[in-house]
C-alpha positions in Angstrom: -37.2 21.2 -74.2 -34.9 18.1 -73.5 -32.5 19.1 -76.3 -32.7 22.6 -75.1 -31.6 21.8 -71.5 -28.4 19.2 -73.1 -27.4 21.6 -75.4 -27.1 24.4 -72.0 -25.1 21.4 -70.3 -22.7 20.8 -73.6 -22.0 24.7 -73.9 -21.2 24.8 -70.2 -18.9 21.8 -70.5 -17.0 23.5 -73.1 -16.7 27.0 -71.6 -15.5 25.5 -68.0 -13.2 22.8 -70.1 -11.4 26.1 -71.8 -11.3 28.3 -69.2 -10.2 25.2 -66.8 -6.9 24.6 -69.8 -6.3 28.6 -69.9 -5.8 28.9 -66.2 -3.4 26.0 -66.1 -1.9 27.0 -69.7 -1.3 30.4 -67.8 0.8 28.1 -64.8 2.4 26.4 -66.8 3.9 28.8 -69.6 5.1 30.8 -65.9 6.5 27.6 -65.1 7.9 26.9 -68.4 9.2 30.5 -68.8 11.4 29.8 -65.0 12.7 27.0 -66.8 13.9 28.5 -70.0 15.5 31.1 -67.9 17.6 29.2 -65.7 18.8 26.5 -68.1 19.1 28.6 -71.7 16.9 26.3 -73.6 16.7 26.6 -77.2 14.0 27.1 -79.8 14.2 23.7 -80.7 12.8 23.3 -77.3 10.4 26.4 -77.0 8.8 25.0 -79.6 8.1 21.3 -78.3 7.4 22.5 -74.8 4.7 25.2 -76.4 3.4 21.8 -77.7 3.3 20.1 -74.5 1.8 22.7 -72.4 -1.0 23.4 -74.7 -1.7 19.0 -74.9 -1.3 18.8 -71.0 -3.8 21.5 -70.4 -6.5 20.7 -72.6 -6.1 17.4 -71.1 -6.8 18.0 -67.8 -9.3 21.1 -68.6 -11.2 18.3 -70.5 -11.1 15.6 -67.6 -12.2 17.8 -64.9 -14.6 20.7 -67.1 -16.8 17.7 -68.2 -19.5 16.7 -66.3 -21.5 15.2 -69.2 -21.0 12.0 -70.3 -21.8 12.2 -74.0 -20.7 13.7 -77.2 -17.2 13.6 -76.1 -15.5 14.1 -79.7 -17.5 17.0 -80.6 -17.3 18.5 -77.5 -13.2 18.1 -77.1 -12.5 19.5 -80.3 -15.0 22.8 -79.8 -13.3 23.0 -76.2 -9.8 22.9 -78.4 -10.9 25.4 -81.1 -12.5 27.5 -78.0 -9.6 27.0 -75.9 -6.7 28.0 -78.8 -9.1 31.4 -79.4 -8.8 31.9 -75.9 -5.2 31.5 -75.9 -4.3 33.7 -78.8 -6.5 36.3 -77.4 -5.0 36.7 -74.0 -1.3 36.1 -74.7 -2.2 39.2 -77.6 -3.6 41.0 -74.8 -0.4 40.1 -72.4 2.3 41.7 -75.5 -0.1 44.9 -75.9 -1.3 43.3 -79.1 2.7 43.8 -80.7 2.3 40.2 -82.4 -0.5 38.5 -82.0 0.2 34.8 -83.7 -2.1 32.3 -84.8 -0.2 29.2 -85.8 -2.4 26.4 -87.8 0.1 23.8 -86.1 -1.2 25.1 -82.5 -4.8 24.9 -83.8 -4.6 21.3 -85.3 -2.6 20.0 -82.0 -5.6 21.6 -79.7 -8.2 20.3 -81.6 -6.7 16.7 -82.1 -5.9 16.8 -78.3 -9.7 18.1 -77.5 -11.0 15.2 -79.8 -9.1 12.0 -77.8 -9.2 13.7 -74.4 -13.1 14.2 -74.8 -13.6 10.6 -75.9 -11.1 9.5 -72.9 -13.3 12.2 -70.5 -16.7 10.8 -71.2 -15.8 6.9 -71.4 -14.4 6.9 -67.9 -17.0 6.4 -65.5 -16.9 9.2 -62.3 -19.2 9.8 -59.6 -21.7 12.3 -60.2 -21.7 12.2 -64.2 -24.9 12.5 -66.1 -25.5 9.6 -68.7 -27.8 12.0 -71.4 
């Protein structure tokens, strides 16, 4: 029953964790996109700051979605697989499904974010975390 109830708390971590990094992906890639506009950046640049955005907001979805304070590893890399899916899915779903890409470089960079921002997460002690 206890394994049960920590397994409900590790799937909820990951699903608020991802949709936390969507929701600011979706700011920032707005932001991003104002940016691009006014000062002609280019691909060079696209490219890096795709990188960025994505890092940034599995960073901060990690640090405020969890609320456990164990299996941070596992836990940041399924909240980057979850969160790349996510990602893929909705910006497919913004360009009508014209070119939905999946890039292995996006997926390794979300998941090797995931994995050192769910060890930073969990290590860090906050008020109101649950030692399991």
């Amino acid at each position: 029953m206890k394994n049960s109830a920590l397994l409900k708390k590790d799937v909820a971590d990951i699903l608020r964790a991802s949709l936390i990094a969507l929701l600011i992906s979706l700011v920032l890639v707005l932001a991003f996109a104002l940016i691009v506009r006014w000062a002609s950046l280019d691909g060079t640049a696209l490219t890096i700051g795709n990188y960025v955005i994505k890092a940034v907001a599995v960073l901060i979805g990690i640090c405020v979605g969890f609320k456990g304070a164990s299996g941070g590893a596992v836990k940041g890399a399924l909240t980057g697989l979850l969160y790349m899916l996510l990602c893929v899915f909705v910006f497919a779903v913004a360009d009508g499904f014209k070119s939905a890409n999946f890039n292995f470089a996006d997926l390794l960079t979300t998941v090797i974010t995931g994995i050192i921002a769910g060890i930073i997460s969990v290590n860090i002690p906050r008020r109101g975390r649950t030692r399991e």
